[in-house]
N, CA, C and O atoms as a printed pandas DataFrame, in Angstrom:
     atom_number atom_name residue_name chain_id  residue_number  x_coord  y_coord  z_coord
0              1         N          UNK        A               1  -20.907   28.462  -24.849
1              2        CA          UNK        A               1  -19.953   27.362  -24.835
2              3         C          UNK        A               1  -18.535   27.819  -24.510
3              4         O          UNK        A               1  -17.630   27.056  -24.172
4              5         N          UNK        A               2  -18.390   29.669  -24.701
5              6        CA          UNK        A               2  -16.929   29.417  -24.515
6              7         C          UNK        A               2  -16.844   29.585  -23.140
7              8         O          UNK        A               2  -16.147   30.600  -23.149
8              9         N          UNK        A               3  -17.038   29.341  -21.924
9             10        CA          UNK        A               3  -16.508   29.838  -20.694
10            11         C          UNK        A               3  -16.433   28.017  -20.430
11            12         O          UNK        A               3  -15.394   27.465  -20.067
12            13         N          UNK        A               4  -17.503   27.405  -20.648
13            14        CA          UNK        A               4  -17.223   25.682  -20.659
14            15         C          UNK        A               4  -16.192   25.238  -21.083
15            16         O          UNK        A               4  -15.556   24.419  -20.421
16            17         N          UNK        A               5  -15.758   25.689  -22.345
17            18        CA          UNK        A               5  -14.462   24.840  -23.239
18            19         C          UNK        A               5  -13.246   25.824  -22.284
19            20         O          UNK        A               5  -12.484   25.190  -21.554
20            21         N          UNK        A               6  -13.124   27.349  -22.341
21            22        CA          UNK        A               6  -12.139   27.349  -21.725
22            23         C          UNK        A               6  -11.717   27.071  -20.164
23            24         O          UNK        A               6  -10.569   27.143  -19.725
24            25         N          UNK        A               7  -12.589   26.824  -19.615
25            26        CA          UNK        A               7  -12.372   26.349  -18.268
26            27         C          UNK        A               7  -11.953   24.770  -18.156
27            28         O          UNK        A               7  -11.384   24.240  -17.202
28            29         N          UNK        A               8  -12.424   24.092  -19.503
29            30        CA          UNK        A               8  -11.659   22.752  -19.367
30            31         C          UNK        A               8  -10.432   22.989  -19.595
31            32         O          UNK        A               8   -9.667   22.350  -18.872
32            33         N          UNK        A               9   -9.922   23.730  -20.396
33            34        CA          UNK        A               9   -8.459   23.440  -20.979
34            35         C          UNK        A               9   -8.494   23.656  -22.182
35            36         O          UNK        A               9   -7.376   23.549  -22.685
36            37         N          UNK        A              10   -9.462   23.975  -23.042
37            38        CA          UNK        A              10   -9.695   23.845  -24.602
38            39         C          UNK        A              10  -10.120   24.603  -25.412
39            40         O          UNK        A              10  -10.594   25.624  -24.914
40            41         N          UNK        A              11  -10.160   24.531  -26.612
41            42        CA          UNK        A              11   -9.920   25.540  -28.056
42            43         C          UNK        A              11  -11.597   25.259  -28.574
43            44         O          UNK        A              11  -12.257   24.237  -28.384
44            45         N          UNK        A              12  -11.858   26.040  -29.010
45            46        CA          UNK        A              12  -13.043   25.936  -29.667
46            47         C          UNK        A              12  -13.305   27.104  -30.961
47            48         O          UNK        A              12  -13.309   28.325  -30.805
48            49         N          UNK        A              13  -13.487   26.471  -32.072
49            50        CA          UNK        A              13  -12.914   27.245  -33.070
50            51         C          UNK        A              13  -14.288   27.057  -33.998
51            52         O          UNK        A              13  -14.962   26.077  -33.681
52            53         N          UNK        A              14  -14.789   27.858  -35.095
53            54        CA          UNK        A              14  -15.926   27.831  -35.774
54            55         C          UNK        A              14  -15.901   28.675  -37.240
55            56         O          UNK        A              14  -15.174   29.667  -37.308
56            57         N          UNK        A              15  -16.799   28.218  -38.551
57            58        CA          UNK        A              15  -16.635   29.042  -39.729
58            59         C          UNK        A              15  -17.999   28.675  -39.640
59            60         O          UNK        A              15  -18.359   27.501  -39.562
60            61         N          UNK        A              16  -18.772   29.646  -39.650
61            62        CA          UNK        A              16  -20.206   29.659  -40.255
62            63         C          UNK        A              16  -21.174   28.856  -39.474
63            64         O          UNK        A              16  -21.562   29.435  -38.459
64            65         N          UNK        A              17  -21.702   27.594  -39.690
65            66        CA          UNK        A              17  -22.360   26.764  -39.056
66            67         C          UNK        A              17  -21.234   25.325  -38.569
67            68         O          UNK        A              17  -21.562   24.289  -37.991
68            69         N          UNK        A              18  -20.124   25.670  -38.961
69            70        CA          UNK        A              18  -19.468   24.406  -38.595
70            71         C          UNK        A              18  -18.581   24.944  -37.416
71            72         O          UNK        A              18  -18.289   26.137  -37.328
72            73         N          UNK        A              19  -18.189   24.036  -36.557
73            74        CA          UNK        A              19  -17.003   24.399  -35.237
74            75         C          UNK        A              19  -16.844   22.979  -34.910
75            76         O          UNK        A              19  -17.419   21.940  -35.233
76            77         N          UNK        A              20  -15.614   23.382  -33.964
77            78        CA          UNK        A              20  -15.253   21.818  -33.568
78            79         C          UNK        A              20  -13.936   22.171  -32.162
79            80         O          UNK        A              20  -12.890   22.785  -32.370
80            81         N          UNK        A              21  -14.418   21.526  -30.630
81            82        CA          UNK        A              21  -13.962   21.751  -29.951
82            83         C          UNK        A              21  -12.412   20.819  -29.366
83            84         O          UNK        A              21  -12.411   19.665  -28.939
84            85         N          UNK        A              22  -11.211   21.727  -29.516
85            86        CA          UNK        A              22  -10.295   20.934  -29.687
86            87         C          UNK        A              22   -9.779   20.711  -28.182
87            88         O          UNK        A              22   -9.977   21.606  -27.360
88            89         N          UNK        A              23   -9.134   19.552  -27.820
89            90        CA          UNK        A              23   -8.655   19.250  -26.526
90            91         C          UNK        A              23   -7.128   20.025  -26.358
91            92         O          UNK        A              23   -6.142   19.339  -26.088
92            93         N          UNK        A              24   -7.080   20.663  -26.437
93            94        CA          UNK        A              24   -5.542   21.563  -26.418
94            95         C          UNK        A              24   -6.077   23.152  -26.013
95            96         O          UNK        A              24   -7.231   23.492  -26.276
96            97         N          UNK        A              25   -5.255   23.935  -25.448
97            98        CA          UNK        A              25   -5.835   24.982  -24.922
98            99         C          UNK        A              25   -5.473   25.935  -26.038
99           100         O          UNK        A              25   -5.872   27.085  -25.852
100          101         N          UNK        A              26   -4.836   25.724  -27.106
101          102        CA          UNK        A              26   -4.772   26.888  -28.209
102          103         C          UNK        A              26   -5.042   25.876  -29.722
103          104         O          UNK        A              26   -4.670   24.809  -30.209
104          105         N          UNK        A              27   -5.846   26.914  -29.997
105          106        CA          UNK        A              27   -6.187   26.609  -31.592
106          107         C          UNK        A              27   -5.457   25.821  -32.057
107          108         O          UNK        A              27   -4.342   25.959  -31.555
108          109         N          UNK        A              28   -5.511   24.622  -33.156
109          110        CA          UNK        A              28   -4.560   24.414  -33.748
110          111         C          UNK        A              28   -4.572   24.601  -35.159
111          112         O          UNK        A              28   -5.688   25.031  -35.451
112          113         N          UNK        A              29   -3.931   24.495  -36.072
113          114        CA          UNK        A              29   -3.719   25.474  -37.464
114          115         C          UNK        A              29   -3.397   24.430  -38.480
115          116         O          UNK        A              29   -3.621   24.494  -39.688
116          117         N          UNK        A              30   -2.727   23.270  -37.683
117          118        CA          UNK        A              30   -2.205   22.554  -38.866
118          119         C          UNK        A              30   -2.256   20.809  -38.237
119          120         O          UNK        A              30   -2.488   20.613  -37.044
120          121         N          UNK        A              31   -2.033   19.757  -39.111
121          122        CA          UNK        A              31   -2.400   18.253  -38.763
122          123         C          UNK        A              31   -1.158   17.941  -37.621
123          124         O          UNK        A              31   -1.232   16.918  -36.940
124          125         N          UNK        A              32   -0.324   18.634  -37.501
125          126        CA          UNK        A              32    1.058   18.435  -35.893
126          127         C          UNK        A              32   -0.404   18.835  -34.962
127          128         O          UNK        A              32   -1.123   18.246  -34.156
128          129         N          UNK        A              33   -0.368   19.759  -35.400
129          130        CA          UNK        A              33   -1.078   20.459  -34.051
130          131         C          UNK        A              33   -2.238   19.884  -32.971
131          132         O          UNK        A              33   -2.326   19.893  -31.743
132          133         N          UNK        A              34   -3.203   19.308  -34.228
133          134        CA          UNK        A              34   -4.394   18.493  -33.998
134          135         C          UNK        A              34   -3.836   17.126  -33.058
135          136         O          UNK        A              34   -4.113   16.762  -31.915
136          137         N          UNK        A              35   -2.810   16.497  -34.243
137          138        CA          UNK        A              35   -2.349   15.588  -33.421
138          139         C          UNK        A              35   -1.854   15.666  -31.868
139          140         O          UNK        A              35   -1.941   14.651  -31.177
140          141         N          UNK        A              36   -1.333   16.881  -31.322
141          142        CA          UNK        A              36   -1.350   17.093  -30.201
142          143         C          UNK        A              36   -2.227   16.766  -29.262
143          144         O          UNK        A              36   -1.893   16.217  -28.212
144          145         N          UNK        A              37   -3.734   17.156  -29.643
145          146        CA          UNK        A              37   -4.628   16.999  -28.867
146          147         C          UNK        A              37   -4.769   15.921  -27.683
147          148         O          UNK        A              37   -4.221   14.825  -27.798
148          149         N          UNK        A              38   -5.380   16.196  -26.754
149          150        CA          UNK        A              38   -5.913   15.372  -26.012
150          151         C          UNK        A              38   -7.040   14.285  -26.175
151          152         O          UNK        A              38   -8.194   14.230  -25.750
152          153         N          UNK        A              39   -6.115   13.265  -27.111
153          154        CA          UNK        A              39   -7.158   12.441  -27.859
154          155         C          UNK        A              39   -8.042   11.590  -27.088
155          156         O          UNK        A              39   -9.123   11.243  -27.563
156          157         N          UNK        A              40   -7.554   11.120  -25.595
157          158        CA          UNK        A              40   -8.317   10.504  -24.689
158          159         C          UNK        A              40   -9.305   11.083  -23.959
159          160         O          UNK        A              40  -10.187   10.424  -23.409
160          161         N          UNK        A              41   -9.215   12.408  -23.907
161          162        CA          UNK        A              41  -10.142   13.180  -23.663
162          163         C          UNK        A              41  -11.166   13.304  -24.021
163          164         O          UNK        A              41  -12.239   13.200  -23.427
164          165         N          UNK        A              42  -10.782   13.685  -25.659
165          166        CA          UNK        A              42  -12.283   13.714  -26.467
166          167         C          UNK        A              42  -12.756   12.374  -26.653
167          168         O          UNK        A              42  -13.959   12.235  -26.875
168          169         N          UNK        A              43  -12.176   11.581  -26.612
169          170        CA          UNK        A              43  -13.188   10.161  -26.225
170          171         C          UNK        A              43  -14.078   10.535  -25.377
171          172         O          UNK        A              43  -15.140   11.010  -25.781
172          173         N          UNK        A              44  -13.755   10.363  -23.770
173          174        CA          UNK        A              44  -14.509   10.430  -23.028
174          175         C          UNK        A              44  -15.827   11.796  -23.494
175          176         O          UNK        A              44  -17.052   11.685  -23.433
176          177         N          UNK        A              45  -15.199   12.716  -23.834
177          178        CA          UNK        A              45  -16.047   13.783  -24.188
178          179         C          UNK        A              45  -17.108   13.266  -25.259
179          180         O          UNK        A              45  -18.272   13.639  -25.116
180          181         N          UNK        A              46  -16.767   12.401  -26.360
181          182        CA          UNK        A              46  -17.729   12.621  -27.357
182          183         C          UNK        A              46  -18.516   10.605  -26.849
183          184         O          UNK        A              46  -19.186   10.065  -27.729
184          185         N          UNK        A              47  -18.365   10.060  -25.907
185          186        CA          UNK        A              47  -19.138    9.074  -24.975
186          187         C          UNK        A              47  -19.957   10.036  -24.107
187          188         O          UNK        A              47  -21.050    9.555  -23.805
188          189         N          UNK        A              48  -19.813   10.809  -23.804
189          190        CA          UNK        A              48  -20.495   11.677  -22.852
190          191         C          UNK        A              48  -21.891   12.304  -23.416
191          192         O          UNK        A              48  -23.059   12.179  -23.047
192          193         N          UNK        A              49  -21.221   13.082  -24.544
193          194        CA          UNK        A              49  -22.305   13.423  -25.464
194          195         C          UNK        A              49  -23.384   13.007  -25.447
195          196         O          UNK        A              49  -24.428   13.420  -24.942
196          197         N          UNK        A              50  -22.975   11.629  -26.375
197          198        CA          UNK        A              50  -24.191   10.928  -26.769
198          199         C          UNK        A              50  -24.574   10.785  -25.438
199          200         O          UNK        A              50  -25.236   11.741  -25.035
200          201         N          UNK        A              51  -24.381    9.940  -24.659
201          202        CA          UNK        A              51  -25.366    9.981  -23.464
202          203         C          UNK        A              51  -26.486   10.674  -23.135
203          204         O          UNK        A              51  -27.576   10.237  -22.768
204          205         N          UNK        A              52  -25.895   12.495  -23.400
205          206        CA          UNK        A              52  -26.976   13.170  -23.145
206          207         C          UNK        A              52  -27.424   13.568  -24.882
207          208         O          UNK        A              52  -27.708   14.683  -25.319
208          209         N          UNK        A              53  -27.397   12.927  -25.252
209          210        CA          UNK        A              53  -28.065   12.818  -26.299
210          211         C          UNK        A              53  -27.554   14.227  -28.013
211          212         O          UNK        A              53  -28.205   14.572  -28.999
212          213         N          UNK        A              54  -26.550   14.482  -27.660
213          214        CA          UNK        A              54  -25.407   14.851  -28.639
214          215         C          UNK        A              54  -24.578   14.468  -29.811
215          216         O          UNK        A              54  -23.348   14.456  -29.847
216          217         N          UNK        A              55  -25.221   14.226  -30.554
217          218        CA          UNK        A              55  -24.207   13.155  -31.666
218          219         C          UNK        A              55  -23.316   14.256  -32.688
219          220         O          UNK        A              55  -23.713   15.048  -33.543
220          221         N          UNK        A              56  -21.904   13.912  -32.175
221          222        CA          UNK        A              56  -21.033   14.925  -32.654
222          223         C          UNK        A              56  -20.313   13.913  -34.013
223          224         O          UNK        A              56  -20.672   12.756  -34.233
224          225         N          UNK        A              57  -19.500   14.479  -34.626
225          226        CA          UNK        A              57  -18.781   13.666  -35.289
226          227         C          UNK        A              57  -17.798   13.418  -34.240
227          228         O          UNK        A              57  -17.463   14.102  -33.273
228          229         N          UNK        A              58  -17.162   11.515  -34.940
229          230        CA          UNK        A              58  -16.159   10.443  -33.668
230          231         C          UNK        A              58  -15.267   11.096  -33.524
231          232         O          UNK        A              58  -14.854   11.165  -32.367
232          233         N          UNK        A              59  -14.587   11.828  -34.507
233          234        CA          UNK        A              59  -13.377   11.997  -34.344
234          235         C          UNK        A              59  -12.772   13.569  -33.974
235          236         O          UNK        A              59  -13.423   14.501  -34.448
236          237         N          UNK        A              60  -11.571   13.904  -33.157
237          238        CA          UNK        A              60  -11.056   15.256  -33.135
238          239         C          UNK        A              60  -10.726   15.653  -34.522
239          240         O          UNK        A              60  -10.709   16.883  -34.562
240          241         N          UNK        A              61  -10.549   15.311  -35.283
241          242        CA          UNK        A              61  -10.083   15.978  -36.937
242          243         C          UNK        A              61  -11.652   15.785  -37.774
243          244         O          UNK        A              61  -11.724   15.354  -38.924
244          245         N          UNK        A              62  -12.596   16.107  -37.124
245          246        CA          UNK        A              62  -13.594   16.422  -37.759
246          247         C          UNK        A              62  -14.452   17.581  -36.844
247          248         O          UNK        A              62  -14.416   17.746  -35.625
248          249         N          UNK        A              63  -15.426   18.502  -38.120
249          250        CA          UNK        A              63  -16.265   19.456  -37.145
250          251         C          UNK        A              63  -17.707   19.269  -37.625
251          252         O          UNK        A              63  -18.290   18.695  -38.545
252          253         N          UNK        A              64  -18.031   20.091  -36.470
253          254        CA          UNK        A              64  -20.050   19.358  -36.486
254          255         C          UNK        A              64  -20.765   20.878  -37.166
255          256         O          UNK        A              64  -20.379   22.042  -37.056
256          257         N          UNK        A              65  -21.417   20.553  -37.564
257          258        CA          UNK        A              65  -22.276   21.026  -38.634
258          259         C          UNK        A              65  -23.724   21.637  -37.786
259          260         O          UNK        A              65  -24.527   20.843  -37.295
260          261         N          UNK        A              66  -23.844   22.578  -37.732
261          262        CA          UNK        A              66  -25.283   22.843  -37.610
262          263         C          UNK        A              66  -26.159   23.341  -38.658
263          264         O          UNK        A              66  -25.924   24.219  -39.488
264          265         N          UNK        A              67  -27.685   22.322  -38.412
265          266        CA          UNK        A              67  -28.201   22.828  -39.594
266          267         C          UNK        A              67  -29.086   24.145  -39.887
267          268         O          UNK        A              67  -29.693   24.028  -38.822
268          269         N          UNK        A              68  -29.499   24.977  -40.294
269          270        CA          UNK        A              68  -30.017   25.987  -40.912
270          271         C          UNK        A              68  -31.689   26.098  -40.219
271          272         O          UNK        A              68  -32.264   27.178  -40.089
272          273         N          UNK        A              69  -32.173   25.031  -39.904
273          274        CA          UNK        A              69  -33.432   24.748  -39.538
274          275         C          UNK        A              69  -33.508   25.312  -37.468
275          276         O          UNK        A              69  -34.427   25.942  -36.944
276          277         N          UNK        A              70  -32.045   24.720  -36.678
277          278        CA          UNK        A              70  -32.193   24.389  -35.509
278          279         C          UNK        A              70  -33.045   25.743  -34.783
279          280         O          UNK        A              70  -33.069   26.935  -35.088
280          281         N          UNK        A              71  -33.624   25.070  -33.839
281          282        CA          UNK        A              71  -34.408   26.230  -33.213
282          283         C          UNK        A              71  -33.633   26.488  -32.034
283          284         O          UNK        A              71  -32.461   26.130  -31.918
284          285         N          UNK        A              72  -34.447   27.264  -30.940
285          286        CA          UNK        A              72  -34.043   27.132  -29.682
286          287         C          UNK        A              72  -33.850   26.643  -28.680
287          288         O          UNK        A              72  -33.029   26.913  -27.803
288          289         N          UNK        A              73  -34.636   25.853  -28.754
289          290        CA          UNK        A              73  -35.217   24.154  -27.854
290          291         C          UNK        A              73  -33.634   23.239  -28.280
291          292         O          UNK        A              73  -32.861   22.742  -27.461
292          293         N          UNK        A              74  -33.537   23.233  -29.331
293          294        CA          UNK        A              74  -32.452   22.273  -29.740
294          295         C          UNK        A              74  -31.199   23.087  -29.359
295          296         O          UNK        A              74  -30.465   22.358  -28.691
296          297         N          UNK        A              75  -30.749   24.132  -29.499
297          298        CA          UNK        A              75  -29.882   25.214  -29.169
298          299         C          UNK        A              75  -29.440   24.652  -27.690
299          300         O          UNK        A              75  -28.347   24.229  -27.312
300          301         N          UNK        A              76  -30.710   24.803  -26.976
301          302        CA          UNK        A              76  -30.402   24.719  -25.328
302          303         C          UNK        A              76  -29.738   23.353  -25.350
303          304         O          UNK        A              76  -28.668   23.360  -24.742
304          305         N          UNK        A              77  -29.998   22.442  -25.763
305          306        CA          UNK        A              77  -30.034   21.122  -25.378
306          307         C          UNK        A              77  -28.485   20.902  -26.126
307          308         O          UNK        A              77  -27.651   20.486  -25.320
308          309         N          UNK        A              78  -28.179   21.024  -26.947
309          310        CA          UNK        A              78  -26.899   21.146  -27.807
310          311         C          UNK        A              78  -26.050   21.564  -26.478
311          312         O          UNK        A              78  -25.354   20.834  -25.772
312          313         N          UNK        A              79  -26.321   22.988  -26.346
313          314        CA          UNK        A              79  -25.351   23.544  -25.396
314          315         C          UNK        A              79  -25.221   23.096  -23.858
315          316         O          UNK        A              79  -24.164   23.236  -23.242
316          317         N          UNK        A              80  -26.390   22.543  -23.282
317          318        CA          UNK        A              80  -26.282   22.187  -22.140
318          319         C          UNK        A              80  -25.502   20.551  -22.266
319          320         O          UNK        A              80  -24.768   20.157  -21.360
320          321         N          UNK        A              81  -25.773   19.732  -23.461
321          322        CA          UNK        A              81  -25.145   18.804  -23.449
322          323         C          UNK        A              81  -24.001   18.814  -23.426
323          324         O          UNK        A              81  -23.462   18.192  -22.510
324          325         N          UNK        A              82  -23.293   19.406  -24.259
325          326        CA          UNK        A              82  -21.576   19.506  -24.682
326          327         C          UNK        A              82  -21.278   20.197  -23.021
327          328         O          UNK        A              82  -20.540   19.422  -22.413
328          329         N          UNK        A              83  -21.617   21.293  -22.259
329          330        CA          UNK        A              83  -21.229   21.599  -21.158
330          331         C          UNK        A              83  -21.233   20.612  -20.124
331          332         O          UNK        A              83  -20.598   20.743  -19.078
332          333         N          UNK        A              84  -21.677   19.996  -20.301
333          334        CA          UNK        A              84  -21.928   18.215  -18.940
334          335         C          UNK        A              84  -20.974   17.623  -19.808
335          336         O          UNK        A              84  -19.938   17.318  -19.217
336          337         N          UNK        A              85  -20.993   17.331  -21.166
337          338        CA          UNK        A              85  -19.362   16.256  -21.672
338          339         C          UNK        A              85  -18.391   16.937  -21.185
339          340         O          UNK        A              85  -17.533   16.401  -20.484
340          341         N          UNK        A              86  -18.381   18.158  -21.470
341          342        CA          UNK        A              86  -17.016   18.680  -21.157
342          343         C          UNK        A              86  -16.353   18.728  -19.484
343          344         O          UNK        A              86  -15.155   18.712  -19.200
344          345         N          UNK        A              87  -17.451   18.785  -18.568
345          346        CA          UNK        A              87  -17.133   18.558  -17.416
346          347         C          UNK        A              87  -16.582   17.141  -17.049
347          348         O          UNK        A              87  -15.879   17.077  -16.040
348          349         N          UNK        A              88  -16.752   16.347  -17.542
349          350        CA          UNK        A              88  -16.343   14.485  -17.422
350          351         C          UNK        A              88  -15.647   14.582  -18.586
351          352         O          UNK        A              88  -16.205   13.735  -19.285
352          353         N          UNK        A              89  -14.741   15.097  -19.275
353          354        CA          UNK        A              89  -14.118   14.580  -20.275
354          355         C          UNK        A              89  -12.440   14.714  -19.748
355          356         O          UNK        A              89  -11.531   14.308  -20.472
């Protein structure tokens, strides 16, 4: 995912099983920062998603969770999805 997010323009940041890809090209640290984001963006980005069948959390001030179970099959599909949102976002 990271050569996708940084070739859009964007931050992609993670603790453990959780991450969450931000529309700004540097991390952000604090609620100014977030607010910066490219909030119209991740619209289009997280409409995109679902399409290909991705259900992220709605919002940029939230991060997605992976669960403990996911295999590889789901792995691919995760990652190939978010790389097609991110291209149209």
């Amino acid at each position: 995912l990271l050569s996708a997010v940084s070739s859009r323009g964007c931050s992609f940041t993670r603790v453990g099983s959780m991450f969450t890809i931000f529309f700004r090209p540097e991390i952000p640290y604090n609620f100014v920062e977030v607010s910066e984001c490219d909030m119209q963006a991740f619209g289009r980005y997280h409409r995109a998603a679902l399409k290909h069948g991705v259900y992220l959390p709605p919002s940029q001030y939230e991060a997605a969770f992976l669960p403990i179970g996911i295999g590889e099959k789901e792995l691919d599909l995760l990652v190939s999805g978010i790389e097609a949102s991110l291209a149209v976002a």
